[in-house]
Backbone as XML, in Angstrom:
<?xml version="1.0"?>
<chain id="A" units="angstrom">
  <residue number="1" name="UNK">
    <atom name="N" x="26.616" y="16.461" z="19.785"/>
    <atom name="CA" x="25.451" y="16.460" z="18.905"/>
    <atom name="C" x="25.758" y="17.244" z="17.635"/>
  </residue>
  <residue number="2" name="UNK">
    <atom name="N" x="25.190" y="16.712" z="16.692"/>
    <atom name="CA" x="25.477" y="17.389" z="15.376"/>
    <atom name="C" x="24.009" y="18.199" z="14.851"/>
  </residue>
  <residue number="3" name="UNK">
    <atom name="N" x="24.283" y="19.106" z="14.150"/>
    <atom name="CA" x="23.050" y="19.387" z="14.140"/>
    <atom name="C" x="22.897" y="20.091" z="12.477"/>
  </residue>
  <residue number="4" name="UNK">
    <atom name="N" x="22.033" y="20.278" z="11.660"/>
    <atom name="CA" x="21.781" y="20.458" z="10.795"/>
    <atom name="C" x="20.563" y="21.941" z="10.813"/>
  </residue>
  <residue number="5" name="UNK">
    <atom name="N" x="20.023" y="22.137" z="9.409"/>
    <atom name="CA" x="19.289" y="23.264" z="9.279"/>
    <atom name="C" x="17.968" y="22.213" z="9.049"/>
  </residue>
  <residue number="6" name="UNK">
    <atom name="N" x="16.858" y="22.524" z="8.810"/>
    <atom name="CA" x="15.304" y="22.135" z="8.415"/>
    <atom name="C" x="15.444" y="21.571" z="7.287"/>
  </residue>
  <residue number="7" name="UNK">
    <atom name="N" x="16.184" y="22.514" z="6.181"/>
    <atom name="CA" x="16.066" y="22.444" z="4.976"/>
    <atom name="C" x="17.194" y="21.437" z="4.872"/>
  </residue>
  <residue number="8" name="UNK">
    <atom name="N" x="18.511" y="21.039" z="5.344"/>
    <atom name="CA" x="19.781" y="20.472" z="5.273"/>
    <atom name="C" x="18.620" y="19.296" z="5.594"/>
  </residue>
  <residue number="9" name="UNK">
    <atom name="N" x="17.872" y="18.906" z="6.383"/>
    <atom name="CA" x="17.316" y="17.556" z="7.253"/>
    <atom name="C" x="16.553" y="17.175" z="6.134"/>
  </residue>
  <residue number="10" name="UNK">
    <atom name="N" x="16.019" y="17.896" z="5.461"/>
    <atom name="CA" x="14.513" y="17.717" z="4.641"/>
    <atom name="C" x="15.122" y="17.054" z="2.433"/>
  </residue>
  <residue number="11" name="UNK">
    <atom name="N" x="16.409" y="17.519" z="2.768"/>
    <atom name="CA" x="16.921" y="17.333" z="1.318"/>
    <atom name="C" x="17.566" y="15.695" z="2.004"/>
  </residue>
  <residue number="12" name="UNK">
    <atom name="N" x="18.705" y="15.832" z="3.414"/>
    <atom name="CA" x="19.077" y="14.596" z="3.390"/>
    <atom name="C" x="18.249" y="13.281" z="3.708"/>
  </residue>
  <residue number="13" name="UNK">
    <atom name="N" x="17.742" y="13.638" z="4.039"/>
    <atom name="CA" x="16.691" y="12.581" z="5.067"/>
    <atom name="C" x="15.073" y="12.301" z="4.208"/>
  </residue>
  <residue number="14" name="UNK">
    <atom name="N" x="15.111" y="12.756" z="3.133"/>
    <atom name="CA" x="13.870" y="12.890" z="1.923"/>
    <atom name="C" x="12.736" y="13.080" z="3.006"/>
  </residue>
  <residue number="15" name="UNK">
    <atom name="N" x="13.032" y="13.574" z="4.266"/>
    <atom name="CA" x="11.294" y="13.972" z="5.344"/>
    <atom name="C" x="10.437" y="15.182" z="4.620"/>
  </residue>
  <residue number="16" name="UNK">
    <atom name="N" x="9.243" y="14.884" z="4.739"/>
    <atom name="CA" x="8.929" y="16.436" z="4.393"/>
    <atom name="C" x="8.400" y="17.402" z="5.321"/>
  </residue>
  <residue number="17" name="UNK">
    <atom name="N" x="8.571" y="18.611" z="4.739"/>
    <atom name="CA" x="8.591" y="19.552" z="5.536"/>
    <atom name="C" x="7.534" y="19.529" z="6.771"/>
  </residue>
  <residue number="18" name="UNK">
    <atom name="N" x="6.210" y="19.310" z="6.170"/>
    <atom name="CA" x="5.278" y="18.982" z="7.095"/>
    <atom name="C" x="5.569" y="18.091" z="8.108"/>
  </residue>
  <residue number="19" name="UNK">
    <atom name="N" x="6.025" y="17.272" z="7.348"/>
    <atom name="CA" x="6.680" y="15.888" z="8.825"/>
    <atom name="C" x="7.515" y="16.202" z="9.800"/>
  </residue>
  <residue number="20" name="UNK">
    <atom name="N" x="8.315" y="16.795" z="9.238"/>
    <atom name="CA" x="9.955" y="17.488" z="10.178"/>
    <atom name="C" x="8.806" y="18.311" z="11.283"/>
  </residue>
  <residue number="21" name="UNK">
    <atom name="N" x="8.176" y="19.417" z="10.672"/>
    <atom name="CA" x="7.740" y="20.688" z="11.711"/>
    <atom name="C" x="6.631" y="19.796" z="12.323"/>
  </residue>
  <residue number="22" name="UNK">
    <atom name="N" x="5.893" y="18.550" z="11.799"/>
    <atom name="CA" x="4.835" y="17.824" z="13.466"/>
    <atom name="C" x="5.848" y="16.980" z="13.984"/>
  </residue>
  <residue number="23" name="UNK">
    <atom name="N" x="7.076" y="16.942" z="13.755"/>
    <atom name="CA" x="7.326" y="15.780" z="14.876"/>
    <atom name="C" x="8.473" y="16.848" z="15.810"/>
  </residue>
  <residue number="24" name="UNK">
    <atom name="N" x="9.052" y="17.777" z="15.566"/>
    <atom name="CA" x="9.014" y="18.916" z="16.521"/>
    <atom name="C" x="8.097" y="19.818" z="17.145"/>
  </residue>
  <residue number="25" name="UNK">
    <atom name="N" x="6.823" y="19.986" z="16.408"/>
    <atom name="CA" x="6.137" y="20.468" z="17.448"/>
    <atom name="C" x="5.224" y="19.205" z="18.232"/>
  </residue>
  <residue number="26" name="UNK">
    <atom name="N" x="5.425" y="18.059" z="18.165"/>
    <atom name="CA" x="4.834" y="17.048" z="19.193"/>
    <atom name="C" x="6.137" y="16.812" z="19.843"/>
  </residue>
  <residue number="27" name="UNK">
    <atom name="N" x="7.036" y="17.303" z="19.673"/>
    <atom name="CA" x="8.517" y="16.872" z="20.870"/>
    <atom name="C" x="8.875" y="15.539" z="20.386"/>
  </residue>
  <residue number="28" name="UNK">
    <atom name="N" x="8.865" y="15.066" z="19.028"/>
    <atom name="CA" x="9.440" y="13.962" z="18.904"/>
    <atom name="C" x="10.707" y="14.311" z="18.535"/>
  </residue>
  <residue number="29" name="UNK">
    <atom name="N" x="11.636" y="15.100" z="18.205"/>
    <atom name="CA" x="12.287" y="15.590" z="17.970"/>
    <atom name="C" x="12.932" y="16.770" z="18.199"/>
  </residue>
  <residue number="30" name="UNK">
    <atom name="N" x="13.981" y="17.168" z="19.031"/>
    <atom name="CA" x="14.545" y="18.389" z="19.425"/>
    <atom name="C" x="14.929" y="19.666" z="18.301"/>
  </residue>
  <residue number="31" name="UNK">
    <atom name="N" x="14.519" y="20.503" z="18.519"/>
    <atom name="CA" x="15.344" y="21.322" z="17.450"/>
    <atom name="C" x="15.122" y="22.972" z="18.042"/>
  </residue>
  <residue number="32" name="UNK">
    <atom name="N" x="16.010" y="24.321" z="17.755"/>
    <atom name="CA" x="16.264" y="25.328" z="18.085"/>
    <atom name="C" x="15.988" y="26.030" z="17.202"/>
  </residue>
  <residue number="33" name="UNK">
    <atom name="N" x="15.608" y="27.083" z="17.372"/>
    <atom name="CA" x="15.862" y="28.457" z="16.430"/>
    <atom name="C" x="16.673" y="29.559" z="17.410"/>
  </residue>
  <residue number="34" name="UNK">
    <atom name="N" x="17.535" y="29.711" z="16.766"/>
    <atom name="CA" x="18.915" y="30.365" z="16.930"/>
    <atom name="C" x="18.796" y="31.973" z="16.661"/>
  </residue>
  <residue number="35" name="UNK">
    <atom name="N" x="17.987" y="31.953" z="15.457"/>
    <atom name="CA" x="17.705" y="33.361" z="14.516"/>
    <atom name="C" x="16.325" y="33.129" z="13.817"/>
  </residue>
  <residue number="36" name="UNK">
    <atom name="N" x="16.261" y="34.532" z="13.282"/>
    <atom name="CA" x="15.134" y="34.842" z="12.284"/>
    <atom name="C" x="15.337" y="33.863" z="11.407"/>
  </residue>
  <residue number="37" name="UNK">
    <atom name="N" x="14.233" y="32.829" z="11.008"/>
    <atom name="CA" x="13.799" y="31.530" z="10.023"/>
    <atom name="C" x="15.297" y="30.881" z="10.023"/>
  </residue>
  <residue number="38" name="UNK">
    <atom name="N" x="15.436" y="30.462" z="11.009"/>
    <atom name="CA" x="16.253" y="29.275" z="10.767"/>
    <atom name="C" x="15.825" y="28.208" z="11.756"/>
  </residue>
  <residue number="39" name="UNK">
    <atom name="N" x="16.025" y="26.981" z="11.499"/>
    <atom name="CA" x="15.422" y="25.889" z="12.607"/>
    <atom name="C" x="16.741" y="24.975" z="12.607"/>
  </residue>
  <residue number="40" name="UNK">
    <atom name="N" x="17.283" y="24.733" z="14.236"/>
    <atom name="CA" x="18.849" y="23.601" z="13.441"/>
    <atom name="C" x="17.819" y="22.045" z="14.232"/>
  </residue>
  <residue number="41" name="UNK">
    <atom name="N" x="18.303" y="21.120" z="13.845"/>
    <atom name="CA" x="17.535" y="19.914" z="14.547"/>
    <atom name="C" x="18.729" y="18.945" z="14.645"/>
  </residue>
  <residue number="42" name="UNK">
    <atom name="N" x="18.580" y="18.138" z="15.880"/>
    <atom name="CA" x="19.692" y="17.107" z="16.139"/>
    <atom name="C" x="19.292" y="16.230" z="15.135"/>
  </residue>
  <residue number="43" name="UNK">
    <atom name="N" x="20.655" y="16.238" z="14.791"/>
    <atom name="CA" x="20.550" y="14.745" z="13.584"/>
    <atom name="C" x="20.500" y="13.420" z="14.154"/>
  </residue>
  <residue number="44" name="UNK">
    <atom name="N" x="20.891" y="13.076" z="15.646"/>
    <atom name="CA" x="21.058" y="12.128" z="15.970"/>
    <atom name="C" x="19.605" y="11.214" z="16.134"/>
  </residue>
  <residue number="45" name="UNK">
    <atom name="N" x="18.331" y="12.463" z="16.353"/>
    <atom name="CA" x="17.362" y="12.232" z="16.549"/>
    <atom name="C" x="16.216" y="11.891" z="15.304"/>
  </residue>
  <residue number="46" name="UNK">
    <atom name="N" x="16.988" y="12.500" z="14.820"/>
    <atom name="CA" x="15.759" y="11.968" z="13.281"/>
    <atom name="C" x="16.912" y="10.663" z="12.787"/>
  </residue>
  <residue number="47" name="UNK">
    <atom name="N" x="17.929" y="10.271" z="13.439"/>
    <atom name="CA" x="18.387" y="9.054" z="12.643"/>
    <atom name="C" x="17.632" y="8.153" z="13.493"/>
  </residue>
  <residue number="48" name="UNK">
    <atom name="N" x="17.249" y="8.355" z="14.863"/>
    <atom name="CA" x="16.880" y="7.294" z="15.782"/>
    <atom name="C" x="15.348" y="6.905" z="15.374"/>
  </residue>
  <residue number="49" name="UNK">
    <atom name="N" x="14.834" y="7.803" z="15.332"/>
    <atom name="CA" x="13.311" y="8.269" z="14.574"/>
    <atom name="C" x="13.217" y="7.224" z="12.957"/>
  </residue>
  <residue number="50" name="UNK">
    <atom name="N" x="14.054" y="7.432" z="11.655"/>
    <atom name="CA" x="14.220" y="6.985" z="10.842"/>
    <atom name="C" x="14.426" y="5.177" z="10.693"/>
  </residue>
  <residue number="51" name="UNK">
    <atom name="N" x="15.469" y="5.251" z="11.960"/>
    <atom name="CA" x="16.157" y="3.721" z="12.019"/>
    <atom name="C" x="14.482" y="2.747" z="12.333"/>
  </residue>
  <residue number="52" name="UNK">
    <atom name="N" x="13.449" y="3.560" z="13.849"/>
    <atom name="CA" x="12.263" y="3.446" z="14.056"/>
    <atom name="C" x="11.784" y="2.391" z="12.877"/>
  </residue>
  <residue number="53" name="UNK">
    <atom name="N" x="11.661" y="3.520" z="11.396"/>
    <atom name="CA" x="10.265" y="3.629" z="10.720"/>
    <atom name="C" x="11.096" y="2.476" z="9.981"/>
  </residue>
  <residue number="54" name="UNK">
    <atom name="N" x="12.363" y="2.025" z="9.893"/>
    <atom name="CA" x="13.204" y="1.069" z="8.642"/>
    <atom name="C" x="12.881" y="-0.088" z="9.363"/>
  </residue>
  <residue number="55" name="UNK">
    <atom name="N" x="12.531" y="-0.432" z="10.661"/>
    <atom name="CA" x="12.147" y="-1.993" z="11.791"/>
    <atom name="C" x="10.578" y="-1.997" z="11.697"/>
  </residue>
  <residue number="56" name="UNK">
    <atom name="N" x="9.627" y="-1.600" z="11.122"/>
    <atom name="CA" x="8.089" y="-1.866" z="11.614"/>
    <atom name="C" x="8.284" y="-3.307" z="12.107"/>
  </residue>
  <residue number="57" name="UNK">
    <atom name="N" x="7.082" y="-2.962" z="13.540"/>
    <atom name="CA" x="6.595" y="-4.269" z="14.126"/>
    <atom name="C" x="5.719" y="-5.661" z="13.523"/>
  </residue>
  <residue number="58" name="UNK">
    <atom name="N" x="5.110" y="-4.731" z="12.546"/>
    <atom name="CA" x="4.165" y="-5.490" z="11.487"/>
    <atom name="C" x="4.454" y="-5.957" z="10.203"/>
  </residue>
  <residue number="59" name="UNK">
    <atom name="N" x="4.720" y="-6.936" z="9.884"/>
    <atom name="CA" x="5.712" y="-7.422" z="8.848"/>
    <atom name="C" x="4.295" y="-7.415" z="7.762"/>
  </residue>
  <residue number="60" name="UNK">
    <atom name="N" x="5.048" y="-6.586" z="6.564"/>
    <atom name="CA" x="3.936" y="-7.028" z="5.210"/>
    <atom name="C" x="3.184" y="-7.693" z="4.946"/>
  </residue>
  <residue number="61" name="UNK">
    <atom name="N" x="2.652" y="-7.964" z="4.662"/>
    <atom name="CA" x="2.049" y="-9.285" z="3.604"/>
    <atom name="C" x="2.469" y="-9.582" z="2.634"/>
  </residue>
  <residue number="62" name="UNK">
    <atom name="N" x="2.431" y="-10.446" z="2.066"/>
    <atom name="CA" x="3.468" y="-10.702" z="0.567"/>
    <atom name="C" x="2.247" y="-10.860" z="-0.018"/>
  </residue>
  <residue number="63" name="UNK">
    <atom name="N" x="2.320" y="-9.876" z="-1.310"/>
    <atom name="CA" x="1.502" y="-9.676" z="-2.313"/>
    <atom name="C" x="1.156" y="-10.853" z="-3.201"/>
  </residue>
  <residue number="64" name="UNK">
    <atom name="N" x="-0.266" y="-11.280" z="-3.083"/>
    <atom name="CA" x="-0.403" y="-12.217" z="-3.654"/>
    <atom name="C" x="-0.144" y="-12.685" z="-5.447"/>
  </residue>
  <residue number="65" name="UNK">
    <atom name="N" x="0.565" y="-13.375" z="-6.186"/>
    <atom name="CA" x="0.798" y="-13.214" z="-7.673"/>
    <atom name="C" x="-0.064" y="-13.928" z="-8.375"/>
  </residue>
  <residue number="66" name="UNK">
    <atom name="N" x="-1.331" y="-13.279" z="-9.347"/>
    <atom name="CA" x="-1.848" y="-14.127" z="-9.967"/>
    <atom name="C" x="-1.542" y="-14.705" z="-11.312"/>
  </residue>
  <residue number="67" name="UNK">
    <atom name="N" x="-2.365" y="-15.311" z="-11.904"/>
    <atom name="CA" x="-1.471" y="-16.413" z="-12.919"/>
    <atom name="C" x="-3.166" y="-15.725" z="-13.465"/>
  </residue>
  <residue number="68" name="UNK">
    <atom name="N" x="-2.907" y="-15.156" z="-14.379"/>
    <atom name="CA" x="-3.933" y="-14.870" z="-15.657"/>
    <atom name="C" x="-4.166" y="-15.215" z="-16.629"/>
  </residue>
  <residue number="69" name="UNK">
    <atom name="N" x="-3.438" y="-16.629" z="-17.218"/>
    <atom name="CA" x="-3.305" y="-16.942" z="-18.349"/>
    <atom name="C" x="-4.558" y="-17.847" z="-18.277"/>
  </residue>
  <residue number="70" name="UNK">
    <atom name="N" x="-5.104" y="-18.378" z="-19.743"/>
    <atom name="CA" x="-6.478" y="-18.809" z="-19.685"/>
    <atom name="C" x="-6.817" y="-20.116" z="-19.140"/>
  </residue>
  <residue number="71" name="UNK">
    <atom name="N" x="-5.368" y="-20.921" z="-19.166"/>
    <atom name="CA" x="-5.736" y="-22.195" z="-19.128"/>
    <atom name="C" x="-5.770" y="-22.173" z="-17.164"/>
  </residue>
  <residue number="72" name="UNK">
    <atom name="N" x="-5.486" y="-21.164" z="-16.055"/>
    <atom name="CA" x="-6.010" y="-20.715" z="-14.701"/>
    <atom name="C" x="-6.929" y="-20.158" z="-14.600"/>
  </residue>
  <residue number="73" name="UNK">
    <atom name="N" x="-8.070" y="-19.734" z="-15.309"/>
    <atom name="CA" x="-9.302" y="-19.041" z="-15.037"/>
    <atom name="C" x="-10.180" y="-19.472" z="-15.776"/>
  </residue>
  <residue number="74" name="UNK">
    <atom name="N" x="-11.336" y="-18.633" z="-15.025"/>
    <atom name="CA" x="-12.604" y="-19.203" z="-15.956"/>
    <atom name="C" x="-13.156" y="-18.002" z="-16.520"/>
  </residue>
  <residue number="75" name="UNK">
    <atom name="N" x="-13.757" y="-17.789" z="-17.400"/>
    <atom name="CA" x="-14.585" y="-16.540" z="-18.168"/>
    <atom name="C" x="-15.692" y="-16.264" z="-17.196"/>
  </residue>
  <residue number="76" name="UNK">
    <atom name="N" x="-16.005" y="-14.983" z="-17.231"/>
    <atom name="CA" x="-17.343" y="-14.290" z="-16.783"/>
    <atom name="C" x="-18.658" y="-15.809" z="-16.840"/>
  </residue>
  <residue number="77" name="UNK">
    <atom name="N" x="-18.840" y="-15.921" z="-18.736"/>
    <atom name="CA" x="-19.516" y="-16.388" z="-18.702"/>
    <atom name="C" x="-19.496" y="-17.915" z="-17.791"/>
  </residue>
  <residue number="78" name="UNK">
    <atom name="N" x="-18.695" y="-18.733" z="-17.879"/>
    <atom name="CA" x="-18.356" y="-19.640" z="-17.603"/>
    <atom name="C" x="-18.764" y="-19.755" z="-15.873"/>
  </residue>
  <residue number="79" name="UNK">
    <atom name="N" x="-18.142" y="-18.467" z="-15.020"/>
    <atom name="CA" x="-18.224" y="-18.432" z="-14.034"/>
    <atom name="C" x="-20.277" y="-18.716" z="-13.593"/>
  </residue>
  <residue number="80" name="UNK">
    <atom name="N" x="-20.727" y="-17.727" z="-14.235"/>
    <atom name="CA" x="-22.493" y="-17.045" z="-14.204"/>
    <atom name="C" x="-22.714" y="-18.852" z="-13.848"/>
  </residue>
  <residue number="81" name="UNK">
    <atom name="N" x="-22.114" y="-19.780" z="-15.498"/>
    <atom name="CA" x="-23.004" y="-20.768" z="-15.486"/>
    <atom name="C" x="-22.889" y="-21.623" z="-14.428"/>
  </residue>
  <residue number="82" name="UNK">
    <atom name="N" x="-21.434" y="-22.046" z="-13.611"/>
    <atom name="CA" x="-20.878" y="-22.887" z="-12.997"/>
    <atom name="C" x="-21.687" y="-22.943" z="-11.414"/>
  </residue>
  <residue number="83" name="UNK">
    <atom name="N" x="-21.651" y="-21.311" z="-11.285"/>
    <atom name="CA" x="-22.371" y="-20.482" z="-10.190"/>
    <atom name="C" x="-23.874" y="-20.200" z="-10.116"/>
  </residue>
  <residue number="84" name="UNK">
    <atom name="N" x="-24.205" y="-20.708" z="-11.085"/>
    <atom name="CA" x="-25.573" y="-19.819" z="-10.972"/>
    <atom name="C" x="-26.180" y="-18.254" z="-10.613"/>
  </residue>
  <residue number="85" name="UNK">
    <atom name="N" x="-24.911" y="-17.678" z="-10.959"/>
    <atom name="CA" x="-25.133" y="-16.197" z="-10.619"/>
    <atom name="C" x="-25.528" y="-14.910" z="-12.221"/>
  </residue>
  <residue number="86" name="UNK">
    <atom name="N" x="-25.566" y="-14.280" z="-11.868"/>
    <atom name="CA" x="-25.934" y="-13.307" z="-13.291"/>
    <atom name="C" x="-24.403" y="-12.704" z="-13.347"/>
  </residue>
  <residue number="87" name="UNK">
    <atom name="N" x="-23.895" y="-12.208" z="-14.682"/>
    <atom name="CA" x="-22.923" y="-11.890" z="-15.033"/>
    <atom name="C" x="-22.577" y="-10.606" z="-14.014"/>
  </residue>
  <residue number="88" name="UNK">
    <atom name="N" x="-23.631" y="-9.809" z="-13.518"/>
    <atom name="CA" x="-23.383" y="-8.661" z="-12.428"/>
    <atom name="C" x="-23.193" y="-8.535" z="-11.793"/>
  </residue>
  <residue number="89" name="UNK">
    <atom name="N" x="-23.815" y="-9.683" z="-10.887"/>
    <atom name="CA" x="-23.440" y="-10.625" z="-9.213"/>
    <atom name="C" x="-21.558" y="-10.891" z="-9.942"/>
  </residue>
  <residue number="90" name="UNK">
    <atom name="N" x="-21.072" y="-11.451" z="-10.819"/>
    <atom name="CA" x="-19.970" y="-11.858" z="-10.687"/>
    <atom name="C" x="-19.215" y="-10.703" z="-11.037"/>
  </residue>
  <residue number="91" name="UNK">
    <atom name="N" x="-19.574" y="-9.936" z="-11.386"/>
    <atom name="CA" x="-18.663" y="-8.661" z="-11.538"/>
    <atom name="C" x="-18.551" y="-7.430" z="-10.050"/>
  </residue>
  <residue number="92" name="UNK">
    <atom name="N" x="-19.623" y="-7.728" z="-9.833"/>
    <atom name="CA" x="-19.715" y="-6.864" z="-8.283"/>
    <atom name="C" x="-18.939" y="-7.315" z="-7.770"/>
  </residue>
  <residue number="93" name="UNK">
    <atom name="N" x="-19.096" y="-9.095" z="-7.115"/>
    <atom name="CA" x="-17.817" y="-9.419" z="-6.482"/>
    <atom name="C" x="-16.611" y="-9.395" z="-6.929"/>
  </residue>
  <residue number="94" name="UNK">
    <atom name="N" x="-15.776" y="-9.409" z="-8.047"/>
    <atom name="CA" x="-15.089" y="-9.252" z="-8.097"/>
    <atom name="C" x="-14.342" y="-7.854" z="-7.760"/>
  </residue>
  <residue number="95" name="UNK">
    <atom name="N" x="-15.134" y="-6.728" z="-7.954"/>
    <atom name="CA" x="-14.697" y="-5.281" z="-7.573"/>
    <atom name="C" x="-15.234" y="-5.527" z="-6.428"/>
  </residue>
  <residue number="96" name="UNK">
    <atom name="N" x="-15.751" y="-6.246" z="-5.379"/>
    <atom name="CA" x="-15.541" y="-6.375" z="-3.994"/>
    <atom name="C" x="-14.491" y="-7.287" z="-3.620"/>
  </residue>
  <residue number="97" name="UNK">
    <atom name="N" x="-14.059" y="-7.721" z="-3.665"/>
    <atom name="CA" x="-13.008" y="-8.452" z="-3.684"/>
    <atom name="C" x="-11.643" y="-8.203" z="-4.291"/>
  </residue>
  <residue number="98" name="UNK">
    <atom name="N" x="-11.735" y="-7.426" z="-5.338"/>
    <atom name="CA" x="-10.232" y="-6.652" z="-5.743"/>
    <atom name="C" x="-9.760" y="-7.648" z="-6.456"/>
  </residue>
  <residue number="99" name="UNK">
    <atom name="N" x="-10.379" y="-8.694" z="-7.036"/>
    <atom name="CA" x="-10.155" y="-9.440" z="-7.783"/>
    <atom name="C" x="-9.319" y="-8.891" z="-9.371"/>
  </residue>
  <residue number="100" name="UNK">
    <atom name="N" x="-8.487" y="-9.547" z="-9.953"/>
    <atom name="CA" x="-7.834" y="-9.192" z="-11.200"/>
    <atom name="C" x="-8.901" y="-9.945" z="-12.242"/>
  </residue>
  <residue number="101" name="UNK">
    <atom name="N" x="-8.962" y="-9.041" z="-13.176"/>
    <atom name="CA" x="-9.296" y="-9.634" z="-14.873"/>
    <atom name="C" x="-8.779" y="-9.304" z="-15.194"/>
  </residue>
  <residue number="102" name="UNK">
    <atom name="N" x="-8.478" y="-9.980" z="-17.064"/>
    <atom name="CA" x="-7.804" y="-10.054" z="-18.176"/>
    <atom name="C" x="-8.734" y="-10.499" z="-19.255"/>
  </residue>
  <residue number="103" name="UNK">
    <atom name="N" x="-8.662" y="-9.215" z="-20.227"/>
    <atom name="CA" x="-9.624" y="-9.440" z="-21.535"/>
    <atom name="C" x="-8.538" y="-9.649" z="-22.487"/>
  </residue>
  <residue number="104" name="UNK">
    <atom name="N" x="-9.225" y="-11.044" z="-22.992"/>
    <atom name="CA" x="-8.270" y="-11.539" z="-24.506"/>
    <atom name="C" x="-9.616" y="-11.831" z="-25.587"/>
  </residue>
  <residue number="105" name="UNK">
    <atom name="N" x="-9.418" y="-10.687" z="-26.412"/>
    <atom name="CA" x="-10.741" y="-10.651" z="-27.581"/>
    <atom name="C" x="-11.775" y="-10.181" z="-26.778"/>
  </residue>
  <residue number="106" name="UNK">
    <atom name="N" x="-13.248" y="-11.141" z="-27.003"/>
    <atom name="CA" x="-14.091" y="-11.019" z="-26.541"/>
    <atom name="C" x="-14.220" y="-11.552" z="-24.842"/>
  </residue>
  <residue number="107" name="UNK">
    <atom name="N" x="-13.592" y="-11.912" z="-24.510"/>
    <atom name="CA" x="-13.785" y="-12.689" z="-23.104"/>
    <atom name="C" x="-12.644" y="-12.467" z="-22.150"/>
  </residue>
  <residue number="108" name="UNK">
    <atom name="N" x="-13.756" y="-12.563" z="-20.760"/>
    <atom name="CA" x="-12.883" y="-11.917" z="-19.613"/>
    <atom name="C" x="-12.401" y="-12.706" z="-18.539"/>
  </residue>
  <residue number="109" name="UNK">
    <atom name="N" x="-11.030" y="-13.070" z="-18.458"/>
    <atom name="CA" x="-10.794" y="-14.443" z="-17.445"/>
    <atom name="C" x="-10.224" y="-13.791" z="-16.125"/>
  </residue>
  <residue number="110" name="UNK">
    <atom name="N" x="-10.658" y="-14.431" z="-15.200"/>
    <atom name="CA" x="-11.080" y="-14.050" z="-13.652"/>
    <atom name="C" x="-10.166" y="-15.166" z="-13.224"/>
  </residue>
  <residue number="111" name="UNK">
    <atom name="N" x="-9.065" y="-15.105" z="-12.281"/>
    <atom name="CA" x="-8.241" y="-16.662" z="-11.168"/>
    <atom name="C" x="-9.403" y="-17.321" z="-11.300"/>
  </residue>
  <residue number="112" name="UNK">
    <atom name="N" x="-9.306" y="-18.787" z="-11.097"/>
    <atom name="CA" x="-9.821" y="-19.759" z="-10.866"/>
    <atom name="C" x="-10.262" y="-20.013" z="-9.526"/>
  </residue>
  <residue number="113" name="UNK">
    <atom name="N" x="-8.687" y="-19.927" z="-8.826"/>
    <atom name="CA" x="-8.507" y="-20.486" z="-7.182"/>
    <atom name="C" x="-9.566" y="-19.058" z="-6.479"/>
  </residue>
  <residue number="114" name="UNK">
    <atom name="N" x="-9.193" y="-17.617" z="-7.434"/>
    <atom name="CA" x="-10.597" y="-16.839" z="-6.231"/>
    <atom name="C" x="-11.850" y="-16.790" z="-6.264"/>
  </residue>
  <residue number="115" name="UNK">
    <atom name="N" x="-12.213" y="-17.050" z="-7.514"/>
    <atom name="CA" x="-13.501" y="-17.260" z="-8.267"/>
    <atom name="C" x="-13.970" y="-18.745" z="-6.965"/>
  </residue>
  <residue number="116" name="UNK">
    <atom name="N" x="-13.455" y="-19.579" z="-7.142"/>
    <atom name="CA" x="-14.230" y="-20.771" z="-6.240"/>
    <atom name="C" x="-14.008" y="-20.205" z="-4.891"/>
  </residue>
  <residue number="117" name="UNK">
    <atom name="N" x="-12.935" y="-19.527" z="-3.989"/>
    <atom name="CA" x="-13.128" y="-19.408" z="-3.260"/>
    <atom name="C" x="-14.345" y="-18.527" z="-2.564"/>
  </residue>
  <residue number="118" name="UNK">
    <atom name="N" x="-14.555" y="-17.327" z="-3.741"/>
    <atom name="CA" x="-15.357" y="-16.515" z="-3.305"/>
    <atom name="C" x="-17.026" y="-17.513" z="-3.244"/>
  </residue>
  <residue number="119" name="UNK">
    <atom name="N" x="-17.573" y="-18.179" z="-4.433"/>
    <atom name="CA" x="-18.804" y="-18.781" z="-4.888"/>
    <atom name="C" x="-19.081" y="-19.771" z="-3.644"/>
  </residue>
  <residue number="120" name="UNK">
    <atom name="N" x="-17.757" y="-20.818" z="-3.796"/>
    <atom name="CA" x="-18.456" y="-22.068" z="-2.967"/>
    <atom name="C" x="-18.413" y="-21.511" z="-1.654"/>
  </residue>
  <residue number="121" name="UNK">
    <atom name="N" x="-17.760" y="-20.556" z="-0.770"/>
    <atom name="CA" x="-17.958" y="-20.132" z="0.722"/>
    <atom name="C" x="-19.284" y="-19.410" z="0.604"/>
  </residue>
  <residue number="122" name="UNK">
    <atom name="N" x="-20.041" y="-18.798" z="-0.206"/>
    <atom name="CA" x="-21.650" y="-18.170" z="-0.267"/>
    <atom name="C" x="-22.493" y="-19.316" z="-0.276"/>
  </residue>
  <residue number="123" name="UNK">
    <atom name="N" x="-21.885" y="-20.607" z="-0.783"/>
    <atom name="CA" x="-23.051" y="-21.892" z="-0.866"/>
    <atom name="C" x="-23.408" y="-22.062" z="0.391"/>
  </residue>
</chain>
């Protein structure tokens, strides 16, 4: 076993300090104190730990890319009329929804494809 200092683990391994000292004091990780403030920790164990966190079971999501340019969206206003909603209703949802805008001049263009998805599933 090879073993390193806290601080040797925490510069190579970019962990932070807080992280290193809960996953030794929950026993996820072995480590000694030898002397006054020193901590050594098996390296073998924070590589096994590390290798862990580089495999998640749960694969991403791939970030959806929107297309903001005007001739893919519709304006605020455009939306209100299409929808029958007030310009506020379409702005709420959109900050419920996490929706992207883009202001060019006076006017604010919203995706197309989320704008209908959000309106026509409320019909």
């Amino acid at each position: 076993h090879q073993y390193l200092t806290a601080a040797q683990v925490i510069n190579k391994y970019n962990i932070s300090k807080p992280t290193l000292y809960r996953w030794i004091r929950l026993g996820k990780i072995k480590a000694y104190n030898p002397g006054i403030r020193m901590t050594l920790v098996d390296v073998t164990e924070i590589e096994t730990i590390l290798e862990v966190r580089k495999n998640p079971l749960v694969e991403e999501t791939p970030k959806r890319l929107y297309s903001l340019e005007p001739e893919d969206c519709y304006t605020i206003g455009e939306v209100s009329k299409l929808f029958r909603v007030s310009e506020s209703t379409v702005y709420s949802n959109l900050r419920k929804h996490s929706i992207p805008m883009r202001q060019i001049g006076r006017f604010v263009y919203v995706p197309k494809f989320d704008i209908d998805k959000i309106f026509k599933s409320e019909k």
